[in-house]
C-alpha positions as a LaTeX table, in Angstrom:
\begin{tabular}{lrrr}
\hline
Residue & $x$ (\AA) & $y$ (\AA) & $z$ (\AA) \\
\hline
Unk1 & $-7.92$ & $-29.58$ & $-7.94$ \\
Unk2 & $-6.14$ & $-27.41$ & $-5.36$ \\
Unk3 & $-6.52$ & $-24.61$ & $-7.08$ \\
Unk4 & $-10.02$ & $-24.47$ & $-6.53$ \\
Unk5 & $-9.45$ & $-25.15$ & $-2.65$ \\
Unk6 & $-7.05$ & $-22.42$ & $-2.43$ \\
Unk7 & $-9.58$ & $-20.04$ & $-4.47$ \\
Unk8 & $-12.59$ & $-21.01$ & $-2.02$ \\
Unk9 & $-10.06$ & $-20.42$ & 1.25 \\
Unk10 & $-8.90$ & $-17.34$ & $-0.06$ \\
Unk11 & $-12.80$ & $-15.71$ & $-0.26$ \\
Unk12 & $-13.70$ & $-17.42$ & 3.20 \\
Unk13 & $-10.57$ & $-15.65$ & 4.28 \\
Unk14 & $-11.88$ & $-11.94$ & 3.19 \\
Unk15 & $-15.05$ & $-12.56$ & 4.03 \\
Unk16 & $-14.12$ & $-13.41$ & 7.39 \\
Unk17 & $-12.10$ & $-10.22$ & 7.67 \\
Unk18 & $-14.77$ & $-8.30$ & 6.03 \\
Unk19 & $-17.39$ & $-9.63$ & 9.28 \\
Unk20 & $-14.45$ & $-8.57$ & 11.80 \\
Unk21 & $-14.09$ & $-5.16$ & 10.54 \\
Unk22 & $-17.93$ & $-4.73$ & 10.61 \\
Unk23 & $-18.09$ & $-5.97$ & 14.01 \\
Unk24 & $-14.97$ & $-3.87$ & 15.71 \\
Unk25 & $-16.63$ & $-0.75$ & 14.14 \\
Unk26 & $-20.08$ & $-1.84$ & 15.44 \\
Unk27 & $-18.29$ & $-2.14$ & 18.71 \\
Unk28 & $-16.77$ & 1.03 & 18.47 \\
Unk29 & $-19.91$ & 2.70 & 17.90 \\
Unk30 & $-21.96$ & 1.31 & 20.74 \\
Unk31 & $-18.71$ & 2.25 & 23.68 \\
Unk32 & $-19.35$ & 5.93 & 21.90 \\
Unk33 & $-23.28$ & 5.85 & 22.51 \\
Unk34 & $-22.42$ & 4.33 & 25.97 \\
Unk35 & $-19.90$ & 6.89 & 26.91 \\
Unk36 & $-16.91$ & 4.97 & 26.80 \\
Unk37 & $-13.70$ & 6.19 & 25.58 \\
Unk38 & $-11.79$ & 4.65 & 22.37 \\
Unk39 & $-8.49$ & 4.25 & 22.14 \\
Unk40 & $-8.23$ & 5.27 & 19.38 \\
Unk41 & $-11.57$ & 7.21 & 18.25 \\
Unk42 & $-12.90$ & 5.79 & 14.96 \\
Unk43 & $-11.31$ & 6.20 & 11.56 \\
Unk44 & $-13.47$ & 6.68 & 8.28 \\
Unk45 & $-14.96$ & 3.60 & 6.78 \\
Unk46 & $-17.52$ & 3.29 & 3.72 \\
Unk47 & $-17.59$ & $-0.48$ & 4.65 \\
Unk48 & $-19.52$ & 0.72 & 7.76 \\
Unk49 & $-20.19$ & 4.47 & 8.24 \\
Unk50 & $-20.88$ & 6.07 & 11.18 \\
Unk51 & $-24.11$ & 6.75 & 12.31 \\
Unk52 & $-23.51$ & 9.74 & 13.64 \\
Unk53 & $-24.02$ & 12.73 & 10.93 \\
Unk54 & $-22.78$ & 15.87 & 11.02 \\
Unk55 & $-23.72$ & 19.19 & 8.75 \\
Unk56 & $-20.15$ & 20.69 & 7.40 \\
Unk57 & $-18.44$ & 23.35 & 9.52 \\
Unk58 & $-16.13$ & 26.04 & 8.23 \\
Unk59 & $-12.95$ & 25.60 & 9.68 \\
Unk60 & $-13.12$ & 21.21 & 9.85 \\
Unk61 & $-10.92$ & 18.85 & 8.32 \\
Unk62 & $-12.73$ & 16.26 & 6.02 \\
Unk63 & $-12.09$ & 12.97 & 4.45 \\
Unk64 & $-12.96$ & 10.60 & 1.92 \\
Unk65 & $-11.77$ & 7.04 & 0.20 \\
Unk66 & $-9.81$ & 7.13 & $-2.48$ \\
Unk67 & $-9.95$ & 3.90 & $-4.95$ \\
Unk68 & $-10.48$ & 1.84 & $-1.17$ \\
Unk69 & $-6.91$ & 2.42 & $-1.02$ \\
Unk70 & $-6.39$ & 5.51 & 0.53 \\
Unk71 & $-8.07$ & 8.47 & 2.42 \\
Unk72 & $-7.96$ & 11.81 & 0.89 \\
Unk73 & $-8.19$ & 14.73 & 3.37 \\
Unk74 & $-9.20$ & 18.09 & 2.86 \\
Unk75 & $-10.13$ & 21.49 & 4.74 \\
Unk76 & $-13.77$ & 22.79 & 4.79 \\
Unk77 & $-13.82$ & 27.00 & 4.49 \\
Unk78 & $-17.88$ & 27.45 & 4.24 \\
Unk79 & $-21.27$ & 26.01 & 3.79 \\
Unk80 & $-20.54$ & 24.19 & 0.69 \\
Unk81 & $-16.59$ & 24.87 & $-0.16$ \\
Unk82 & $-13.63$ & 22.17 & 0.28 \\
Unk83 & $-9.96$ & 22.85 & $-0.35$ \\
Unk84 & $-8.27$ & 20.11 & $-1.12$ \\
Unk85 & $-4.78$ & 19.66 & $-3.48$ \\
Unk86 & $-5.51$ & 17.57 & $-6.44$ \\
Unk87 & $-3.25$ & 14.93 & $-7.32$ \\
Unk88 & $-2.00$ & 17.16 & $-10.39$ \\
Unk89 & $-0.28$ & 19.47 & $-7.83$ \\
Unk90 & $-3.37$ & 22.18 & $-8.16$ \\
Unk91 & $-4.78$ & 23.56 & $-4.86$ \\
Unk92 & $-8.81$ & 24.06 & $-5.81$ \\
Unk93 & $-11.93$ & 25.23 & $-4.37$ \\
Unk94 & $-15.00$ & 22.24 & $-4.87$ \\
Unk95 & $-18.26$ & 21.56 & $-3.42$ \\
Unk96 & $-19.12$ & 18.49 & $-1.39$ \\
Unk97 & $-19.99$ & 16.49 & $-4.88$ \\
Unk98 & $-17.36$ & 17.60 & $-7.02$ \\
Unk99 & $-15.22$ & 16.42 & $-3.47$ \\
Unk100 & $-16.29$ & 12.89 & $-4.00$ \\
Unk101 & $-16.50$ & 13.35 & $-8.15$ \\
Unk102 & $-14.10$ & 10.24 & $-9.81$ \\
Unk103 & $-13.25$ & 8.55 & $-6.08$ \\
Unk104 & $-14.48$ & 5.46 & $-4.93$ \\
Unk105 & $-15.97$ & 6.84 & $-1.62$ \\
Unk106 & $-19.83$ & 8.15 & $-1.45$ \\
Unk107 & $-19.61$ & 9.99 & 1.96 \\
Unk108 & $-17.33$ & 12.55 & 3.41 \\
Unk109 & $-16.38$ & 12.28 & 6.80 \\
Unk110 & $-15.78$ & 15.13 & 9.08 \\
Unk111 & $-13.58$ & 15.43 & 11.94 \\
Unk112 & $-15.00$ & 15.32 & 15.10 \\
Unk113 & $-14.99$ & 14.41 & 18.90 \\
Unk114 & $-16.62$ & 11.56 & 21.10 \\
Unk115 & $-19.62$ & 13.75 & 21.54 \\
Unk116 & $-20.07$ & 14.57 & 17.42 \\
Unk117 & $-18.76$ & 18.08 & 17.48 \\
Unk118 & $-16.94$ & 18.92 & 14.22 \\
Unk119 & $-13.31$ & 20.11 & 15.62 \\
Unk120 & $-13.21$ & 23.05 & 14.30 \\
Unk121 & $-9.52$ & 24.69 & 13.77 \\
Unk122 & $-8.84$ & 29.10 & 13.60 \\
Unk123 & $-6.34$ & 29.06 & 11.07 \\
Unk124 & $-7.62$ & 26.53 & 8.45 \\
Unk125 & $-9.79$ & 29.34 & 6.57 \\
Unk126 & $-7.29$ & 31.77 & 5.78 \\
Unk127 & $-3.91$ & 29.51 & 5.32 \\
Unk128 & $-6.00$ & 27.29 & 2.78 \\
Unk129 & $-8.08$ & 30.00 & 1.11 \\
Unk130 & $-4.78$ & 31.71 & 0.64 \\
Unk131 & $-3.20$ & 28.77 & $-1.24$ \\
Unk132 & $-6.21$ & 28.30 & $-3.86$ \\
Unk133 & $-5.02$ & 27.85 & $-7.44$ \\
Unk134 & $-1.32$ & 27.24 & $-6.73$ \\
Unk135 & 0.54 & 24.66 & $-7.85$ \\
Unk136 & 2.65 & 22.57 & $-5.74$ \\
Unk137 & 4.78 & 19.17 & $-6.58$ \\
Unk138 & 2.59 & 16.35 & $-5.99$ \\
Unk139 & 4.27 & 13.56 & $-4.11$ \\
Unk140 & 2.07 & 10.09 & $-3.05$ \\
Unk141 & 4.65 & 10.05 & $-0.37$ \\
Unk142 & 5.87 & 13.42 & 0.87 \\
Unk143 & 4.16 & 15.72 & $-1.12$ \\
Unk144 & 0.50 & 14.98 & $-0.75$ \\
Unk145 & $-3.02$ & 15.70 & 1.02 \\
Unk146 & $-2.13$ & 15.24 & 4.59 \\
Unk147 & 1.16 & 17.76 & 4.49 \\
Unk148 & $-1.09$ & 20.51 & 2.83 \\
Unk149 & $-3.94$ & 19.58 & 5.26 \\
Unk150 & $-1.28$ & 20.21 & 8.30 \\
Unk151 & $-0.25$ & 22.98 & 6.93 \\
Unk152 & $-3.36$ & 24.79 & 6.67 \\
Unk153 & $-4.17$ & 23.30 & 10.15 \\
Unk154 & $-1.14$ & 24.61 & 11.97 \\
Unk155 & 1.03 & 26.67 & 9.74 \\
Unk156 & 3.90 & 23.90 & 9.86 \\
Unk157 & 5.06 & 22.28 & 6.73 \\
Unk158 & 6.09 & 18.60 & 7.45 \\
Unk159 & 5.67 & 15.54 & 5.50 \\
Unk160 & 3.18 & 13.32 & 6.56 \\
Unk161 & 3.26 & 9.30 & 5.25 \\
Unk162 & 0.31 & 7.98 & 5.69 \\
Unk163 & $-3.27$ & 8.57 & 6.86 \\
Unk164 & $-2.53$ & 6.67 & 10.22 \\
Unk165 & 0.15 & 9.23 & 11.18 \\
Unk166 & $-2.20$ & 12.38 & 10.48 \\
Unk167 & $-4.89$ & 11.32 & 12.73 \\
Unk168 & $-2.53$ & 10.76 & 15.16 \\
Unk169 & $-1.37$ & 14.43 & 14.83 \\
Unk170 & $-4.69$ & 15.72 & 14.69 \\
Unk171 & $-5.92$ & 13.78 & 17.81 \\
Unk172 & $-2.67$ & 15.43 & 19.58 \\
Unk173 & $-3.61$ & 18.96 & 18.09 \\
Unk174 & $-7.29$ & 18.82 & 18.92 \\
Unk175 & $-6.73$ & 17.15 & 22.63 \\
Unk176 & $-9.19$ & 14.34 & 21.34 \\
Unk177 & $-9.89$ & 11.40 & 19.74 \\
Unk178 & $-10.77$ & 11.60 & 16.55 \\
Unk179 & $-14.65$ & 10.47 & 15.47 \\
Unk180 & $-14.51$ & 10.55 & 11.89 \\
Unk181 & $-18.29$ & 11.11 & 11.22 \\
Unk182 & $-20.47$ & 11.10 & 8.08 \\
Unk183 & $-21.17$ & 14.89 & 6.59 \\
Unk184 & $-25.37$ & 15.15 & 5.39 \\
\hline
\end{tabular}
């Protein structure tokens, strides 16, 4: 019998915290419309999108979910080319569907500012387009998307943990909060 009762609580539970995650991005969006500044911007979410779209912009950083575990970021170098390091270590050249090919995510989200301007960065196009089909150690950890992101970003090689800590770093780079809006 209580197993039941703690199955049933246990699904109210996420479904509750499903509602509250809709509604604090819903609220996000709507101090963004009306001109009033996150604290924090607004971080990628295929549970609710933003509705602002964006076309892609050489020179951008992009995301997308991994698995609903994790958010992958890459660098965008034209029209229709992402750089990204693939969890086997290789640095490669994809489009925008081969980008979201095998991940749980359907949209890629491009980083931008309160006003939906991609942030667009000088040195990502030639430090990235450089580094296509190298190899590097892949580490979950210390080794992975966000460092080689960075990198390409600002020429320093540092670890980066966890999705969190990048925006944070790219917020203090740009001079903005970061809008993490939906690529057409």
């Amino acid at each position: 019998m209580p197993l039941p009762i703690l199955f049933l609580g246990t699904v109210v539970g996420a479904v509750l915290a499903h509602d509250n995650q809709k509604s604090f991005l819903r609220q996000l969006d709507n101090d963004r419309k009306d001109g009033l500044q996150s604290d924090t911007g607004r971080e990628p979410s295929e549970l609710l999108p933003s509705p602002q779209t964006v076309k892609m912009v050489p020179g951008t950083v992009v995301c997308c979910e991994v698995y609903e575990a994790f958010i992958h970021t890459a660098v965008v170098i034209d029209d229709d080319t992402i750089i990204e390091l693939h969890g086997s270590g290789l640095i490669r050249a994809v489009s925008k569907k081969r980008f979201l090919h095998e991940r749980s995510g359907q949209h890629i989200f491009s980083a931008c500012d309160r006003y939906g301007q991609p942030l667009v960065f000088s040195l990502i196009k030639a430090l990235a387009s450089k580094d296509v089909f190298n190899f590097y150690d892949y580490h979950l950890l210390h080794a992975n998307c966000y460092r080689h992101t960075w990198r390409w970003l600002t020429g320093e090689d540092i670890a980066i943990e966890r999705f969190k800590e990048f925006n944070q770093k790219l917020a203090q780079k740009a001079g903005s909060k970061i809008y993490w809006d939906v690529v057409v």
